[in-house]
C-alpha positions as CSV (number, residue, x, y, z in Angstrom):
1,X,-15.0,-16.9,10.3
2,X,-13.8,-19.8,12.9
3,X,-12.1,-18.9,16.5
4,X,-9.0,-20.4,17.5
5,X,-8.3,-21.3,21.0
6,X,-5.0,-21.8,22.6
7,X,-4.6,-25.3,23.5
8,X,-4.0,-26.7,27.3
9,X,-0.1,-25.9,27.4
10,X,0.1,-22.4,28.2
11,X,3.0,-20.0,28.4
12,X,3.5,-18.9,31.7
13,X,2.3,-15.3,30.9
14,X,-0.6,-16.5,29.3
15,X,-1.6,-18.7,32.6
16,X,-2.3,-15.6,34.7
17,X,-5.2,-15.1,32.8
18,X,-6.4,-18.3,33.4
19,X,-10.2,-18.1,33.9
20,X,-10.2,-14.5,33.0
21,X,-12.3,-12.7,30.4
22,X,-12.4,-9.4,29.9
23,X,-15.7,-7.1,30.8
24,X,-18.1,-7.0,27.6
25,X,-17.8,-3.4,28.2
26,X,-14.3,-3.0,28.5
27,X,-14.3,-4.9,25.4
28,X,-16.6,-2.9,23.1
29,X,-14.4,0.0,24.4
30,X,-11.4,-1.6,23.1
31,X,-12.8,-2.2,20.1
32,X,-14.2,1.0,19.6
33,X,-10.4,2.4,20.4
34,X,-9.2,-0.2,17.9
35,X,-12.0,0.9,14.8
36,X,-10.8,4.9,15.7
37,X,-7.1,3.7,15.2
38,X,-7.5,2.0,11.9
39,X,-9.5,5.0,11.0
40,X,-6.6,6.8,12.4
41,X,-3.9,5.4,10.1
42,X,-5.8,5.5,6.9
43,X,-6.0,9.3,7.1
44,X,-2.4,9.7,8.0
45,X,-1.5,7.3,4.7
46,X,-0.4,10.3,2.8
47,X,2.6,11.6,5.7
48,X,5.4,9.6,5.3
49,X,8.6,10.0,4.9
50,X,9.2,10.3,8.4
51,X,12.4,10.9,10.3
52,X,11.6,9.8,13.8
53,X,12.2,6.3,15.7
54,X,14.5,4.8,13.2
55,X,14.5,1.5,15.5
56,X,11.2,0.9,13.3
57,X,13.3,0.4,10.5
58,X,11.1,1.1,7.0
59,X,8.3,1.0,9.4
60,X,9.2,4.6,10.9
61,X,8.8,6.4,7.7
62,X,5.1,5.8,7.6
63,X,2.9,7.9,9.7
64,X,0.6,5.6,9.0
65,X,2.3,2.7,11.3
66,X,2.3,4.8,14.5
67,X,-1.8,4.2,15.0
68,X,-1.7,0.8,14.0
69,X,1.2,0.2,16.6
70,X,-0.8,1.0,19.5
71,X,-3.5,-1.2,18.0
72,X,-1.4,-4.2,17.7
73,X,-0.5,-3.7,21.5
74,X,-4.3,-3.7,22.5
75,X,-4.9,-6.4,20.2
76,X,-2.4,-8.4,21.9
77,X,-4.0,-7.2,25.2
78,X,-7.7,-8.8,24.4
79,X,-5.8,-11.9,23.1
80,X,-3.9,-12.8,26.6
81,X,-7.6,-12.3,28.2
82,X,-9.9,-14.2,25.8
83,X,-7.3,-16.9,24.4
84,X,-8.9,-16.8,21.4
85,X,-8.6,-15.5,17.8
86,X,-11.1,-14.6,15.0
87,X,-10.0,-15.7,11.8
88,X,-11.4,-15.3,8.6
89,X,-12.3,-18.2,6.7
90,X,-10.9,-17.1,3.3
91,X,-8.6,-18.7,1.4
92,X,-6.9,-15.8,0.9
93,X,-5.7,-15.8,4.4
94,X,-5.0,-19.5,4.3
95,X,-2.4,-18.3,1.6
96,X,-1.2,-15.8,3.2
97,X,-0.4,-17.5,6.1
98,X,1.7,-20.4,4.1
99,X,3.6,-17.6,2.5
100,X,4.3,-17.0,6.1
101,X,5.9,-20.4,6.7
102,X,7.7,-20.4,2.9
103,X,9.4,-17.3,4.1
104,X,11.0,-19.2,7.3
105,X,11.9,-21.9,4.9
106,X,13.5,-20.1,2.9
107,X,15.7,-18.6,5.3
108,X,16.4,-22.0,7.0
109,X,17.7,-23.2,3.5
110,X,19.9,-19.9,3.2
111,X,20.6,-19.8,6.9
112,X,24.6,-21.0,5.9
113,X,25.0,-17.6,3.4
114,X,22.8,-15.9,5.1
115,X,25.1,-15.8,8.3
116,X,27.7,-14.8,6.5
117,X,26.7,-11.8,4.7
118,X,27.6,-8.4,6.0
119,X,27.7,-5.2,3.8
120,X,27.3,-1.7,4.9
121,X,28.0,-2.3,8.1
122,X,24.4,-4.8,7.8
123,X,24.4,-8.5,8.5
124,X,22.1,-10.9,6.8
125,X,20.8,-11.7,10.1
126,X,19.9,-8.4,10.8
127,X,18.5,-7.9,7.5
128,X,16.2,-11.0,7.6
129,X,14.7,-10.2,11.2
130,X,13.9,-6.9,10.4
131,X,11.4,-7.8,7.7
132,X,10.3,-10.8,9.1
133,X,9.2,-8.7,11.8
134,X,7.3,-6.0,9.2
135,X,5.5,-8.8,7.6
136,X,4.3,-10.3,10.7
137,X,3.5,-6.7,11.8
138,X,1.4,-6.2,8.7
139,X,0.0,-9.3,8.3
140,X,-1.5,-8.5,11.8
141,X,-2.8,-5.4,10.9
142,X,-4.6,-7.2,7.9
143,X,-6.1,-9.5,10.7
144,X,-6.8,-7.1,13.2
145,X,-8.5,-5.0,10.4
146,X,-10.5,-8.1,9.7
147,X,-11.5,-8.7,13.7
148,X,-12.3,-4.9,14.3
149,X,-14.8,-4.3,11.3
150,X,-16.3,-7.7,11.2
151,X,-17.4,-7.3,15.1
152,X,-18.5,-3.7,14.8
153,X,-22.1,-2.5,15.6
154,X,-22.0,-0.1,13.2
155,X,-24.5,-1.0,10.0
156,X,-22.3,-0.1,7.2
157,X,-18.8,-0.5,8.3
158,X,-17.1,0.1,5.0
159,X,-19.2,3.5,4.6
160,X,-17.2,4.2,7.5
161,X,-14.1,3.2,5.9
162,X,-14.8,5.4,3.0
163,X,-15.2,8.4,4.9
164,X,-11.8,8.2,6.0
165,X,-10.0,7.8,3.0
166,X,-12.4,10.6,1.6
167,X,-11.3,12.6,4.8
168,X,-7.4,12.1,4.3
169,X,-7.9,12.8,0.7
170,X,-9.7,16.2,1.3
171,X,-6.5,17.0,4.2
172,X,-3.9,16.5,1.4
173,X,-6.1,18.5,-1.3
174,X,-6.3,21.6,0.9
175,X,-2.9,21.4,1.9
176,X,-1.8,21.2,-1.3
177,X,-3.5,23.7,-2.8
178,X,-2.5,26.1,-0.2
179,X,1.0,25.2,0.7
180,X,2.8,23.0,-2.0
181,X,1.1,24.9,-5.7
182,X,1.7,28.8,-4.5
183,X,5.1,27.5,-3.0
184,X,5.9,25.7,-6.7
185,X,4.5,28.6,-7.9
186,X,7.4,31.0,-6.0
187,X,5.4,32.6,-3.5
188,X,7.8,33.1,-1.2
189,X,5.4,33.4,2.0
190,X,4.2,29.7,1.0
191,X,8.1,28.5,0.6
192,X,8.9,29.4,4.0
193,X,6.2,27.7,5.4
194,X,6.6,24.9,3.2
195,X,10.0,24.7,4.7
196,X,9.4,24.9,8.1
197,X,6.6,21.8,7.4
198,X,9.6,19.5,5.9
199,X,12.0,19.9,8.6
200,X,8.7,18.6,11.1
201,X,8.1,16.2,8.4
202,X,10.8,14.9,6.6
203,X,13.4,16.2,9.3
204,X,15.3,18.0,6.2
205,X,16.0,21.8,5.4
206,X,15.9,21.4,1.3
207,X,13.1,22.2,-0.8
208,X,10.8,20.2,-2.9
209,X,8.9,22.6,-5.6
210,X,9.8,20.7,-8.7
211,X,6.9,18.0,-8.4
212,X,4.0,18.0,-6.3
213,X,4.7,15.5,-3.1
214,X,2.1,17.0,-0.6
215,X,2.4,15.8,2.8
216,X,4.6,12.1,1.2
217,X,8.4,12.2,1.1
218,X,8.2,11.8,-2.5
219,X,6.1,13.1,-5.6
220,X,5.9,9.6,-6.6
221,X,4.7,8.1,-3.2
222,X,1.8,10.5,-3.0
223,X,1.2,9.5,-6.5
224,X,0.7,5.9,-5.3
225,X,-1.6,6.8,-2.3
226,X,-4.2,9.0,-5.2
227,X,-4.2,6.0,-7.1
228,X,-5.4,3.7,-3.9
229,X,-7.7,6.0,-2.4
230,X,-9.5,7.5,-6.0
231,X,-11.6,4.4,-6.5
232,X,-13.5,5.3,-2.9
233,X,-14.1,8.3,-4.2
234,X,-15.4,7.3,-7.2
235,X,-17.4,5.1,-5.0
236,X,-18.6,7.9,-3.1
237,X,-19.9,9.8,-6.1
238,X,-22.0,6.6,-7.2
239,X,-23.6,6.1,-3.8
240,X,-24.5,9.5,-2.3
241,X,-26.9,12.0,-2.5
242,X,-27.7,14.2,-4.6
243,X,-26.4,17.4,-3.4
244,X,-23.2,15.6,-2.0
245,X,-22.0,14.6,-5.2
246,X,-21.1,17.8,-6.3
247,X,-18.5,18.5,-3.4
248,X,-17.4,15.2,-4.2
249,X,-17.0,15.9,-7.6
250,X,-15.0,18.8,-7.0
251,X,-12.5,17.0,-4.8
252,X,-12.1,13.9,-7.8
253,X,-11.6,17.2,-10.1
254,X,-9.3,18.3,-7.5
255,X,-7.6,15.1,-7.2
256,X,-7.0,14.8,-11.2
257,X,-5.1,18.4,-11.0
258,X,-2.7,16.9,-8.2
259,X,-1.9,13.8,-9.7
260,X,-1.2,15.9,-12.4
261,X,1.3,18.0,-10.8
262,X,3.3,15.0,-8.9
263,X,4.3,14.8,-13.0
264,X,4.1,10.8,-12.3
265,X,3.3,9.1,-15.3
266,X,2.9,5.7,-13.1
267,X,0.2,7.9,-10.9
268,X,-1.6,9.5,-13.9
269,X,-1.5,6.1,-14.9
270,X,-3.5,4.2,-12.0
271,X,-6.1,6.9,-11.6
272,X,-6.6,6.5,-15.7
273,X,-6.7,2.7,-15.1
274,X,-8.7,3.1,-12.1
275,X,-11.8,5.2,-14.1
276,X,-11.1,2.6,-16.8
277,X,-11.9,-0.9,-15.1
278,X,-15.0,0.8,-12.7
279,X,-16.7,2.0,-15.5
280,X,-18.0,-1.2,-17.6
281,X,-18.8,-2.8,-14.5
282,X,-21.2,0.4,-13.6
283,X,-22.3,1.2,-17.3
284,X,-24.4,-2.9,-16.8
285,X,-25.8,-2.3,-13.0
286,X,-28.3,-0.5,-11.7
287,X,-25.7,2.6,-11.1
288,X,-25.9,3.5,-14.6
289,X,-30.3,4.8,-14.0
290,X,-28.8,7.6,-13.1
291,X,-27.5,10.0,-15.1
292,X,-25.8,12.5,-13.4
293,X,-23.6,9.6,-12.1
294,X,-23.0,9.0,-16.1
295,X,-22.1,12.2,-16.9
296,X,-19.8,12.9,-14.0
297,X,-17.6,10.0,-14.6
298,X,-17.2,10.4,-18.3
299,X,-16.4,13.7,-17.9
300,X,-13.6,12.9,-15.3
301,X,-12.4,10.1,-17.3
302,X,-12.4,12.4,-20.2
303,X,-10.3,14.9,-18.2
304,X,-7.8,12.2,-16.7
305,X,-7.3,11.0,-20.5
306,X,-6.2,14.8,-21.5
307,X,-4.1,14.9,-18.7
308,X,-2.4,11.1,-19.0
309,X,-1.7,11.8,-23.2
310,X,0.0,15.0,-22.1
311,X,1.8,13.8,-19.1
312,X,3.2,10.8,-20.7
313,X,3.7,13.2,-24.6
314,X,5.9,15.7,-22.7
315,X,8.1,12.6,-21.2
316,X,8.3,11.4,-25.2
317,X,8.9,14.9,-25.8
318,X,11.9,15.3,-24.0
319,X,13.3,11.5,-24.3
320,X,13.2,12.7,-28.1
321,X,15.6,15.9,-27.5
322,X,18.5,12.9,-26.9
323,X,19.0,9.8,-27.8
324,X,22.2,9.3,-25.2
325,X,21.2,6.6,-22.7
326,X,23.3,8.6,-20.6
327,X,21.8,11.8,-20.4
328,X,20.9,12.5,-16.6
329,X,16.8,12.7,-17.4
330,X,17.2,9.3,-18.3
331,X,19.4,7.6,-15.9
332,X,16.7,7.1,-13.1
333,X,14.6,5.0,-15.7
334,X,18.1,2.8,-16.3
335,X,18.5,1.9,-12.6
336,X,14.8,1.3,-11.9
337,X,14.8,-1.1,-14.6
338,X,18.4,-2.1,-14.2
339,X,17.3,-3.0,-10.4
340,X,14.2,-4.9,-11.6
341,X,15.8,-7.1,-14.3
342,X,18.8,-7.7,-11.5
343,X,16.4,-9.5,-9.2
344,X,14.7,-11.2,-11.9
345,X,17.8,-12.7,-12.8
346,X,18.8,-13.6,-9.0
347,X,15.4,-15.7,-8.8
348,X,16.1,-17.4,-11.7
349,X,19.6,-18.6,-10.2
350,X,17.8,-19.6,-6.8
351,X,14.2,-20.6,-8.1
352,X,13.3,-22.6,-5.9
353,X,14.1,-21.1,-2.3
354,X,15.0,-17.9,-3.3
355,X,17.8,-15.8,-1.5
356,X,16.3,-15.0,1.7
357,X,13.8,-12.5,2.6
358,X,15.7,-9.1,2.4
359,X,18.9,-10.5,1.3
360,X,18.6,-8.7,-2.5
361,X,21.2,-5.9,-1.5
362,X,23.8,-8.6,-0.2
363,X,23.8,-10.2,-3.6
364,X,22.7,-7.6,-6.2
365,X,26.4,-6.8,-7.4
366,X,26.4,-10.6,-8.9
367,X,23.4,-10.4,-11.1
368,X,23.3,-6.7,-12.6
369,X,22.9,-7.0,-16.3
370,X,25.7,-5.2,-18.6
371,X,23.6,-2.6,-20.1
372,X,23.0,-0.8,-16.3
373,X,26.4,-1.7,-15.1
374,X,27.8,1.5,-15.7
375,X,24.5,3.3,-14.5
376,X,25.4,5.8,-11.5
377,X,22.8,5.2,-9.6
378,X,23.4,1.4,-9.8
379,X,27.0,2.0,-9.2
380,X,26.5,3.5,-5.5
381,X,23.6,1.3,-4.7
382,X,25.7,-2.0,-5.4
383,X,28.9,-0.5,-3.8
384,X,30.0,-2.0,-0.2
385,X,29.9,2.4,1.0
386,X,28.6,2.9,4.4
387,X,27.6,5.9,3.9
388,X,25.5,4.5,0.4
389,X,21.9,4.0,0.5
390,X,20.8,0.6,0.8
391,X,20.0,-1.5,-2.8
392,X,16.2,-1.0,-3.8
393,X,14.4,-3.5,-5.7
394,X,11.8,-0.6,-7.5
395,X,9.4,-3.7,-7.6
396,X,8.0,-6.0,-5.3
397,X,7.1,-9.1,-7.6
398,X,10.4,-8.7,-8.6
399,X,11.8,-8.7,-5.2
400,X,9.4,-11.5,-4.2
401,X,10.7,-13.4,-6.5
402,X,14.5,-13.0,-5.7
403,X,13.9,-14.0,-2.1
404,X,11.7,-16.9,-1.9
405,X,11.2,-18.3,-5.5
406,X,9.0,-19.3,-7.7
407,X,7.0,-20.7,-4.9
408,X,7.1,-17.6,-3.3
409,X,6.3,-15.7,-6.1
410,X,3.2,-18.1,-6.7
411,X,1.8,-17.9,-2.7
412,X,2.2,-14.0,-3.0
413,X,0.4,-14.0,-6.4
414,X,-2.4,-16.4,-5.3
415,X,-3.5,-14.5,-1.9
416,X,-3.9,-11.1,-4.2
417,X,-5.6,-13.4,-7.7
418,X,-8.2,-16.0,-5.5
419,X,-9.1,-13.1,-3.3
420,X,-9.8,-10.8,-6.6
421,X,-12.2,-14.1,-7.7
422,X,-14.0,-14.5,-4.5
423,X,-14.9,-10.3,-5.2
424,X,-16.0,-10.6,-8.6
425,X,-18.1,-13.6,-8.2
426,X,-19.3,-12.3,-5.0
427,X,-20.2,-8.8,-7.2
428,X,-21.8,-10.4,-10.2
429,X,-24.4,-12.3,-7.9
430,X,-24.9,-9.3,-5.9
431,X,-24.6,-6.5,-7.8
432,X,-28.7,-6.4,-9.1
433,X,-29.7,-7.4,-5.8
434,X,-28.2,-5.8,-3.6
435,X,-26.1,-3.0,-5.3
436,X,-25.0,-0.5,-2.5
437,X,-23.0,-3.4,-1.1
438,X,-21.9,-4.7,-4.1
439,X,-20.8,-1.6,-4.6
440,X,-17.9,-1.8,-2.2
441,X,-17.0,-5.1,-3.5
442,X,-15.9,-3.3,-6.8
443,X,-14.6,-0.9,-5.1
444,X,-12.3,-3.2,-3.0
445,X,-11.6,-5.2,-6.5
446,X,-10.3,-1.5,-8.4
447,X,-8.5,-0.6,-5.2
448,X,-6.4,-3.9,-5.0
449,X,-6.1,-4.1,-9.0
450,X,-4.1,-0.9,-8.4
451,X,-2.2,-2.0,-5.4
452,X,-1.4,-5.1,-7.8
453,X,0.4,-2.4,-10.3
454,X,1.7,-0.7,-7.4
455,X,3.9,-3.5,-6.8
456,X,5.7,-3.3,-10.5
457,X,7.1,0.1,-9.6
458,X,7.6,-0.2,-5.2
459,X,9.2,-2.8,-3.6
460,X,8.3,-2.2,-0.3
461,X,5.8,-4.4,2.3
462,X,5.4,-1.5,4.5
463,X,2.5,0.3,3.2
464,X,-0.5,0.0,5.0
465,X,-2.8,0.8,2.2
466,X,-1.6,-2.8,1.2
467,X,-2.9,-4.4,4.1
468,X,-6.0,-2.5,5.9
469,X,-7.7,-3.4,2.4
470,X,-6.6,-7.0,2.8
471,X,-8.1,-7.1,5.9
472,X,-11.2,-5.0,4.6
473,X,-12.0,-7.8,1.3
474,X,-11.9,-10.1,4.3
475,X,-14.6,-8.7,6.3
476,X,-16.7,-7.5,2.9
477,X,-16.3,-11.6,1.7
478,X,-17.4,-12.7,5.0
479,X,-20.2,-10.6,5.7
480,X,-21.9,-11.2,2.0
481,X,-21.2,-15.0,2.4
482,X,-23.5,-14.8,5.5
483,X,-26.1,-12.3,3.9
């Protein structure tokens, strides 16, 4: 890791603090505060959906944000005092910071359309400060992630990391098997509570019994968060006692069930392929002496393969009872795809520069291919309405690549693909030598593998399980490169 300083031209705020550090104390306790936060946010990653502080933007819907807020602001804090910032010395984060600056150029060299776009009652302006604000925000977070756990005393940080996500998981299994089954079920005493928990929630009166959502907005969001968080429990089973792993066991069981019942084939999907790229790597290390941790996983993986064939046989089943495009079980898979191919084909008209960084809606109308024009859902999102929702991508490679390009597109790709080869290199030399930590190397490698397929199918930068684990491979890189 290096520290950068601020150089002798100072803002004026900045000067105040001239000569100033703060208390080694006072700064251990601010980074305690800032560790509890992160921990914090992961285990509110399920809850979002959110209807409060709509000033956030995207941000608001994610409870997840609200922690990570408040340790932004203290982060700034301890930066005004110290003037300096840890770093990490990854090219990853090199990368990551020129997609940064490609972003700004891109919207310098669409800055002429840019200012002229307005639709639903949204200017491009508007549009383009919003999220460059989120992916500064984030990109912080990844940082500050980074800062906090590589300067913690604690021995193991990313046990402690673990934990958390093992801790938010158990939260959303209990309340789901209380609250959200009996209430799909029709138990009426478990629908009324369920409604009075998604007004708090999702600030709405309606239910939601068809698919299993949990504490998320949407079936398929919480479907996205089992697939990030099953490889620490996977993880979990491989590392720990004896007489732990059973418990744990019974919550990856239990996890299984309620990706299941979210009745998301892209979920049952990234738990299959989750159980599918751990296990060769463990079936060749020093994790496969044991047997009961052989056993276990097959039998999961067995499960999960039951449960994938018949999750994705009943969808064949029922595409099978019509062949009509039209048909309403079928329209959703148009406009996803419809929305996808659109901003493929914008990129490839602006391949260079891109349209701007959330200028997709603005042009979308343009570029839909003929086979979805007539799609419903495609119809409302690329009308010029109000009062209609706002144009989704459904991807975010393909949104990455409408925006800023092929050049784009490449920086985005190559923080995620050098940062994977820095793991796996790191986890062959380490994994017979040292295999606990290597351990959460491959865990870090499954869990941003899935993030990876996470963007074919969400389009969104907001989701912090995107960028605490950036920040996370950071630290785990760093701290192995010094062992």
């Amino acid at each position: 890791m290096q520290k950068i300083r601020i150089g002798s031209k100072k803002l004026n705020f900045l000067a105040k603090f001239e000569n100033k550090n703060l208390n080694p104390r006072l700064l251990n306790v601010f980074n305690e505060i800032l560790f509890y936060l992160i921990g914090f946010s992961i285990i509110l990653l399920p809850i979002n959906g959110l209807p409060y502080i709509k000033i956030l933007g995207e941000l608001s819907l994610e409870a997840a944000t609200y922690p990570m807020l408040l340790g932004v602001l203290i982060f700034g804090i301890i930066f005004a005092f110290q003037r300096k910032l840890i770093v990490p010395r990854i090219i990853s984060s090199k990368i990551l910071f020129f997609f940064l600056l490609w972003i700004i150029v891109s919207a310098i060299f669409n800055s002429p359309v840019i200012f002229e776009h307005f639709v639903k009652e949204r200017s491009g302006v508007e549009k383009y400060f919003i999220q460059l604000i989120l992916m500064s925000f984030v990109s912080i977070v990844s940082v500050l992630t980074f800062t906090v756990f590589q300067q913690t005393n604690r021995i193991n940080p990313f046990s402690a990391f673990r934990k958390f996500v093992i801790f938010s998981l158990v939260v959303s299994c209990v309340y789901s098997f209380v609250i959200d089954i009996p209430a799909m079920s029709g138990q009426q005493w478990a629908i009324n509570i369920l409604q009075w928990i998604t007004k708090i929630l999702h600030g709405s009166n309606g239910l939601y019994t068809s698919r299993l959502r949990s504490l998320s907005g949407e079936a398929s969001w919480f479907g996205m968060y089992l697939g990030y968080a099953f490889p620490w429990l996977i993880s979990s089973f491989l590392s720990e006692r004896r007489w732990i792993k059973y418990p744990i066991f019974l919550i990856m069981f239990s996890v299984l069930v309620l990706t299941y019942l979210t009745f998301s084939r892209t979920a049952n999907l990234l738990i299959l392929f989750d159980l599918v790229v751990f296990l060769p790597f463990i079936f060749t290390s020093k994790q496969s002496a044991k047997r009961i941790n052989n056993i276990g996983l097959i039998v999961i993986l067995f499960f999960q393969i039951l449960l994938t064939f018949t999750s994705l046989g009943n969808t064949l089943f029922s595409r099978l009872e019509s062949t009509d495009l039209s048909v309403d079980n079928r329209q959703s898979n148009i406009a996803r795809f419809g929305s996808q191919v659109t901003a493929i084909n914008m990129g490839l008209d602006h391949p260079v520069f891109g349209v701007g960084l959330g200028q997709y809606g603005f042009h979308m109308k343009d570029y839909i291919p003929a086979w979805a024009a007539d799609n419903s859902e495609i119809k409302v999102w690329s009308s010029e309405d109000p009062n209609s929702p706002w144009p989704p991508v459904h991807g975010l490679w393909a949104r990455v690549l409408a925006e800023t390009g092929f050049p784009g597109l490449l920086l985005w790709s190559m923080v995620w693909i050098t940062l994977l080869i820095n793991i796996i290199k790191r986890y062959l030399l380490m994994r017979n030598v040292n295999p606990e930590n290597a351990l959460f190397g491959l865990t870090l490698l499954v869990t941003i593998l899935c993030l990876l397929l996470i963007g074919f199918v969400s389009d969104s930068f907001r989701y912090m399980f995107y960028w605490i684990p950036l920040g996370l491979s950071w630290v785990w890189l760093s701290k192995t490169n010094t062992s």
